[in-house]
C-alpha positions as CSV (number, residue, x, y, z in Angstrom):
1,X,3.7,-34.1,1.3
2,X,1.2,-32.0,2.3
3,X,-2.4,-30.2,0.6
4,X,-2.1,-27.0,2.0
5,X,-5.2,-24.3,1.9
6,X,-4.2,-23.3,-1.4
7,X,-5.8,-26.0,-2.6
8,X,-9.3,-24.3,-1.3
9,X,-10.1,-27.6,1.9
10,X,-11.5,-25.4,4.7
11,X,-11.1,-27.4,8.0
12,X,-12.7,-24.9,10.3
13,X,-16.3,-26.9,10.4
14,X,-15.1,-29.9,10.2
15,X,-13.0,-30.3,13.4
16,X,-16.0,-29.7,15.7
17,X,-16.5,-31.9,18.6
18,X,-18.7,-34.7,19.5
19,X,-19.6,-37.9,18.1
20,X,-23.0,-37.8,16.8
21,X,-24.1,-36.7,13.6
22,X,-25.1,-32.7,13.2
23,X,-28.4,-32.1,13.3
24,X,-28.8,-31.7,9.1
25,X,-28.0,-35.2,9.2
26,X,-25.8,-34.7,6.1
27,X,-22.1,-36.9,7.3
28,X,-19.3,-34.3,7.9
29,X,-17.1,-36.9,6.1
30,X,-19.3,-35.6,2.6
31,X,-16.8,-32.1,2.7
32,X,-14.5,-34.3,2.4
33,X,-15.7,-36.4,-0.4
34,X,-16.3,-33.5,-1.7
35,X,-12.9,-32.5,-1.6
36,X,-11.4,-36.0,-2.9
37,X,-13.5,-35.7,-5.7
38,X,-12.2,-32.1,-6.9
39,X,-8.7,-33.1,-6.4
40,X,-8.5,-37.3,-7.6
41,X,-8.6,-38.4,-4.6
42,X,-9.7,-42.0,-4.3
43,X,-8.8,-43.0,-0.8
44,X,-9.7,-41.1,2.6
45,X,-7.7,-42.4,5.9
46,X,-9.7,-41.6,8.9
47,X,-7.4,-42.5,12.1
48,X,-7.3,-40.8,15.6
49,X,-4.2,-38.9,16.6
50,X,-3.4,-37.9,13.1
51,X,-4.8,-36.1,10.5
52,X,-6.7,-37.5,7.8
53,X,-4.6,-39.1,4.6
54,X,-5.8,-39.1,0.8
55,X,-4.7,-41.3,-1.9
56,X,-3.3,-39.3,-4.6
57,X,-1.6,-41.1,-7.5
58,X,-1.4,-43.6,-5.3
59,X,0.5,-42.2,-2.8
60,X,-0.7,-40.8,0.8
61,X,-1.0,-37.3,1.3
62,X,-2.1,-35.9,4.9
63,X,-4.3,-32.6,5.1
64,X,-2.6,-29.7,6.5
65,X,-5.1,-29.7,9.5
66,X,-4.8,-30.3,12.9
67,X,-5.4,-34.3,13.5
68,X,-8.3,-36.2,15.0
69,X,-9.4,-36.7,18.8
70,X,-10.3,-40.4,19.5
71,X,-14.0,-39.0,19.6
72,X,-14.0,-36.5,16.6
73,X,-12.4,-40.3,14.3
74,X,-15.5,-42.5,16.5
75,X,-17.9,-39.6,15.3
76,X,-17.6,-39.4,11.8
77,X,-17.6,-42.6,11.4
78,X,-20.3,-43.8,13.3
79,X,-22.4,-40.9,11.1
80,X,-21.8,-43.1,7.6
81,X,-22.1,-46.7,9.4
82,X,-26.0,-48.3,9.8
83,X,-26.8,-50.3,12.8
């Protein structure tokens, strides 16, 4: 099962590259809380080489987007972590 963009997620800003955190220092991660939160999502799966998986009724669900680099999963993580 898949959310496809008829369910209004927009991956175009969210796939850029890099590993540190943009410049408005808000975590790119937050679109997709953001997203979870509209649909019931409770669960986000953040893993490289795939793309990311929601928990819906307690199932997993990946995004219909193209799947992580190594460095784009490193990135967005390391934007919501604290030294």
């Amino acid at each position: 099962m898949s959310i496809d963009d008829d369910d209004g997620f927009e991956d175009d800003d969210l796939l850029e590259s890099g590993s540190g955190a943009p410049a408005s220092h808000t975590p790119r991660l937050a679109k997709f809380f953001k997203f979870m939160a509209q649909k019931g999502a409770s669960d986000l799966h953040v893993k490289a080489s795939r793309p990311p998986l929601l928990r819906m009724g307690g199932q997993l669900r990946p995004l219909d987007m193209a799947s992580f680099t190594p460095e784009q999963a490193d990135g967005y993580i390391r934007e919501i972590l604290t030294d």
